[in-house]
LUMZA-475879 format. One record per residue (C-alpha): x, y, z. Coordinates in steps of 0.25 Angstrom, whole numbers, padded with zeros to 4 digits, always signed. Layout:
BEGIN
XYZ;...
! end
This chain:
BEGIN
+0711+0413+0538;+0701+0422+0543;+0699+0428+0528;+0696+0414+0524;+0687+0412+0534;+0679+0423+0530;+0679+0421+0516;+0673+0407+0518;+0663+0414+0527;+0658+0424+0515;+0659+0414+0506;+0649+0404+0513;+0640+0418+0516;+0639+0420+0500;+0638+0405+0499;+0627+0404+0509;+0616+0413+0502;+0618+0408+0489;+0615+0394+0495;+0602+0398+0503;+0597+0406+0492;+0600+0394+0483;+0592+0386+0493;+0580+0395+0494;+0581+0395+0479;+0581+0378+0479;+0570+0378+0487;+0561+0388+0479;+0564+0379+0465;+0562+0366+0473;+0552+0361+0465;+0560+0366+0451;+0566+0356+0443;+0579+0350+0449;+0588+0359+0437;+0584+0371+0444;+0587+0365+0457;+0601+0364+0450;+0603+0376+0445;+0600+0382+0458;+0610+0373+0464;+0620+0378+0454;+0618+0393+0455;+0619+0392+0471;+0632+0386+0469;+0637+0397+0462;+0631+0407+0470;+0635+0402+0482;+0650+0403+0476;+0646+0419+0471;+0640+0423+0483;+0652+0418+0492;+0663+0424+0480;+0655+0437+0484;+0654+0437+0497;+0669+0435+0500;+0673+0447+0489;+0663+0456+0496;+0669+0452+0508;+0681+0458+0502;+0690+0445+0498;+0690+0445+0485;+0695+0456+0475;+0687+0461+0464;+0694+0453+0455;+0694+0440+0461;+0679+0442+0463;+0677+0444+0446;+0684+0431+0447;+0676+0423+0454;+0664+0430+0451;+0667+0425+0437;+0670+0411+0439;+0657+0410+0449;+0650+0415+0437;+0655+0403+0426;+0654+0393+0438;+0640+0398+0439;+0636+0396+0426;+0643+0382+0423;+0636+0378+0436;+0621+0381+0431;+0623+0379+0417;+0627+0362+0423;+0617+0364+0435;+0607+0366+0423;+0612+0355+0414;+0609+0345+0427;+0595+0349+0429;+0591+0348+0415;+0598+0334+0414;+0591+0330+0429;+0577+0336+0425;+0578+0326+0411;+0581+0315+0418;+0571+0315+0429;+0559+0320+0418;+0563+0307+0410;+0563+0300+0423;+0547+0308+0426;+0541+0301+0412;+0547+0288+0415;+0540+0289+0429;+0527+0296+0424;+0527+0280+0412;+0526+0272+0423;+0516+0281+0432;+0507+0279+0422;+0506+0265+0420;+0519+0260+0412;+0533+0258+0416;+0543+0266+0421;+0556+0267+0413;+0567+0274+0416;+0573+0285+0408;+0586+0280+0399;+0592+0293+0400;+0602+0293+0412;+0599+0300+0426;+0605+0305+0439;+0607+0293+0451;+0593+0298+0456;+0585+0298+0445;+0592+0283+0440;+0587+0278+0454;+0574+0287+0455;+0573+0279+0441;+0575+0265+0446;+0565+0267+0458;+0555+0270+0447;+0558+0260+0439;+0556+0249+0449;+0541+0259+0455;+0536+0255+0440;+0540+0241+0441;+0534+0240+0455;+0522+0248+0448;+0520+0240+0436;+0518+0226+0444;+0509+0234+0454;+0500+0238+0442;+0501+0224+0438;+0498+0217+0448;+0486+0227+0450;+0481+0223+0435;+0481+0208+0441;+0474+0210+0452;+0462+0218+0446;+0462+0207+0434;+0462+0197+0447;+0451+0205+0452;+0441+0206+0439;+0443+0193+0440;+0440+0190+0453;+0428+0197+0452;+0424+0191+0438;+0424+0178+0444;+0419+0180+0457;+0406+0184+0450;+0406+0174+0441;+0408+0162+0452;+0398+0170+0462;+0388+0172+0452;+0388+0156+0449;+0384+0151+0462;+0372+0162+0465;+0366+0159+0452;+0365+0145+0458;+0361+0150+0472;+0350+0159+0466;+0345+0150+0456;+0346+0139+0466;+0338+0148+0477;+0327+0152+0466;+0324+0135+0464;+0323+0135+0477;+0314+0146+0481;+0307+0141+0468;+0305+0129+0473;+0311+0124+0461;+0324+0115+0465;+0321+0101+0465;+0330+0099+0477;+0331+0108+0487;+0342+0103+0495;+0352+0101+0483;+0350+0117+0479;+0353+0122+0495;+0365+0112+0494;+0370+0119+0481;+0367+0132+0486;+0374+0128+0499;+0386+0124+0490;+0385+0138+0482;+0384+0146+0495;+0399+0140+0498;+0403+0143+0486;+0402+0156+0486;+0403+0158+0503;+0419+0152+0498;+0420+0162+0486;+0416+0173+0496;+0426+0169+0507;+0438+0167+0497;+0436+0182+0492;+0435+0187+0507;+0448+0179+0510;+0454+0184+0496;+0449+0199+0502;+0456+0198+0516;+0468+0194+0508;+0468+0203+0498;+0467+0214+0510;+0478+0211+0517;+0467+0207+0528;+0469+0191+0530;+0472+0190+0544;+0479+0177+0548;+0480+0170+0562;+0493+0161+0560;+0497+0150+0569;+0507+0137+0569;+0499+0125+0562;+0505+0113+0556;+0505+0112+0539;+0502+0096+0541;+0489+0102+0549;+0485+0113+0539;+0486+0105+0526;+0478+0092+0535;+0466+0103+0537;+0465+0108+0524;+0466+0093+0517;+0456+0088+0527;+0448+0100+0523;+0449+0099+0508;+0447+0085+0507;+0433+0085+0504;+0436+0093+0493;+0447+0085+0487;+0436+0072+0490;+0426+0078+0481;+0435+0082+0469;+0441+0069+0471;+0456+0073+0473;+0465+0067+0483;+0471+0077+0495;+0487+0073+0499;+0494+0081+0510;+0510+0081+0513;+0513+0088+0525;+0523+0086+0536;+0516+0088+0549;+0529+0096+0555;+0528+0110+0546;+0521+0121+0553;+0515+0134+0548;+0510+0147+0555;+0499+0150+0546;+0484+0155+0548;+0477+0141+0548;+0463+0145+0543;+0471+0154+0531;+0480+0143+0527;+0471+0132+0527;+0461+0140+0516;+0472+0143+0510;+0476+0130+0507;+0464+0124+0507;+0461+0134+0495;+0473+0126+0488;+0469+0112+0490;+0455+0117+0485;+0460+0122+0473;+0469+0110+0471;+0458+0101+0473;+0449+0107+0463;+0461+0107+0451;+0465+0093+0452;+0456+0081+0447;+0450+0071+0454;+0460+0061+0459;+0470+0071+0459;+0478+0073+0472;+0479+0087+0479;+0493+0088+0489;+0495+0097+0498;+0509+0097+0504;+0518+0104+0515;+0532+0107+0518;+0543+0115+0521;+0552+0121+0511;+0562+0132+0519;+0556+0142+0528;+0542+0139+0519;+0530+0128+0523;+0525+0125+0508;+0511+0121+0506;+0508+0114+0493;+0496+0110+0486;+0498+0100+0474;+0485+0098+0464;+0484+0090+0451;+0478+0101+0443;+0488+0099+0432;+0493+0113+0433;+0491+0129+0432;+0497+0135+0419;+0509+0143+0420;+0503+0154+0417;+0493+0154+0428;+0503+0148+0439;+0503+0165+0443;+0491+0167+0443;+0484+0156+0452;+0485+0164+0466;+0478+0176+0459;+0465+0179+0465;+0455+0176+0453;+0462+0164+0447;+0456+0153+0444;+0464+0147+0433;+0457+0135+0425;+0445+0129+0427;+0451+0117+0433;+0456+0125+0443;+0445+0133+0446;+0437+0129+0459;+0421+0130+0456;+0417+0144+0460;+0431+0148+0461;+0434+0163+0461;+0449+0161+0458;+0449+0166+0474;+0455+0152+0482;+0471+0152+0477;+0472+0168+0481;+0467+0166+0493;+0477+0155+0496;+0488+0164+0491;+0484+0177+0501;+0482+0167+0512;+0497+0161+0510;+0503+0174+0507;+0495+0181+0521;+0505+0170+0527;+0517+0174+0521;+0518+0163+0512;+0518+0161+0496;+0506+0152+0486;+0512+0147+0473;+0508+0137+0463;+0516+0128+0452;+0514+0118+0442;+0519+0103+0448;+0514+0091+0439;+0500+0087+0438;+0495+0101+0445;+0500+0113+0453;+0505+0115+0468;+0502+0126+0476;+0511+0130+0486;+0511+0138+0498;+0524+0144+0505;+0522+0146+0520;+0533+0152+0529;+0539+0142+0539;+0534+0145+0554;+0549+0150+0560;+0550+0141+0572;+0557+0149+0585;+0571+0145+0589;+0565+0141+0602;+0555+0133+0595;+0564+0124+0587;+0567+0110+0592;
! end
């Protein structure tokens, strides 16, 4: 027992430096390819055996003979070990430089795809988490490409529609200073008229701003839907009177909503006006409330005769204007993003579809919870 005792202990000696040497070897070729980090692994392994076989025939354990033996088999075993040790690190050092210019495709601009040639478990999963980095990637750079045509376009208009009106300001201000209009009164009343135009275009691209920013502070409280949708009818219905459309409301006066009042009503009132202005005169504009599961849907009903299918995606975007018949006189495009940051600050969703004669916009808002306490 005490022989064995001792053998084991000179063994693990023996052992013991070949693996520290190994270790401080590892560290020094750290930032080597992995096939000498194997290699090294492999010779340790071997040299640990030798340095113990060594240590217990010096200790006197082992005959001369018996030490020829092992010696010898250490030896084979050493050189079958690096020989596969090898072997592996070539075949890991392939697969992950395939895997290096599938990444390097998709870092510059294309899409990454994954090497066809098979791989270890880490290099299979290190694969999928790229695949699924490109595709996240791909719709960034996408949705990136939209926004800045949103934003040429945005601009292109905004000139446009602002250069319009004060060409009419200044022409108008010259006649007067002139002395040249032949009524006074009716060019300070259009320019009064142009002056809100353009005081509306400024504010919509401030509110646009705040939302874009992330800086739209709202100050919710407990209203009723019945009274928020009476407000904004009663103040849109000058503008339903003067393009001759007919305002209808459906709202049951029980469902509540916790919801920045001031926010909520421009939002809606920004879709009555644009419903007002698509549909024709003796058409009818709805607005409707109700609730549907934990939601309060809003809807807005016109007689436009419809969006294109093709455009149905593209109607919240900030810029678009669609057709002419949808287009509001001076409009930058600005009035249905707004409505969709301002229900989307709430927590809610905008959506348009096709119904027969026109189109409905909806607006999905999350149900107040009402305390147990509070229940009847």
């Amino acid at each position: 027992m005490h022989a064995n005792l001792l053998i084991a202990l000179y063994a693990f000696a023996g052992a013991a430096v070949a693996a520290l040497a190994g270790a401080v070897a590892l560290r020094v070729l750290r930032h080597r390819s992995v096939a000498v980090s194997l290699m090294v692994v492999a010779a340790v392994t071997v040299t640990a055996m030798l340095a113990g076989t060594l240590s217990v025939a010096w200790a006197m354990f082992l005959s001369p003979h018996d030490l020829k033996v092992v010696t010898t088999v250490v030896a084979m075993a050493a050189a079958v070990s690096l020989a596969t040790a090898l072997l592996l690190g070539r075949w890991v050092v392939s697969r992950s430089r395939a895997l290096t210019l599938a990444a390097r495709s998709f870092g510059e601009g294309g899409s990454f795809a994954a090497p066809s040639v098979p791989a270890t478990a880490e290099l299979e999963e290190l694969s999928r988490e790229l695949a699924a980095t490109s595709a996240r990637l791909n719709a960034s750079r996408a949705r990136e490409r939209t926004l800045e045509s949103s934003r040429r376009d945005l601009v292109a208009w905004i000139s446009h529609d602002l250069r319009t009106p004060l060409a009419g300001l200044r022409a108008m201000s010259e006649a007067l200073e002139d002395g040249m209009a032949p009524d006074p009164q009716r060019y300070l009343r259009q320019m009064r008229t142009e002056v809100e135009r353009l005081n509306t275009m400024v504010g919509d691209l401030f509110e646009l701003s705040r939302i874009h920013a992330g800086s739209l502070a709202l100050s919710v409280a407990r209203i009723s839907a019945y009274d928020l949708v009476a407000d904004v009818l009663a103040g849109m219905d000058p503008v339903a009177r003067e393009h001759g459309v007919r305002l209808a409301g459906d709202v049951p006066p029980d469902i509540p909503l916790v919801v920045d009042g001031k926010e909520m009503t421009r939002a809606l009132g920004n879709l009555l006006v644009n419903a007002i202005r698509s549909t024709p005169p003796d058409g009818t504009v709805a607005v409707e409330a109700r609730e549907s599961g934990d939601e309060v849907l809003l809807t807005v009903t016109d007689g436009c005769g419809g969006i294109p299918e093709h455009d149905l995606a593209r109607v919240f975007d900030t810029g678009w204007r669609g057709s002419q018949a949808r287009t509001p006189p001076a409009g930058a495009g600005l009035g249905l993003a707004i409505v969709r940051g301002i229900v989307e600050a709430h927590s809610g969703r905008a959506s348009v579809r096709n119904v027969a004669g026109g189109c409905r916009f909806e607006v999905s808002l999350p149900l107040p919870v009402v305390p147990p306490a509070a229940a009847p």
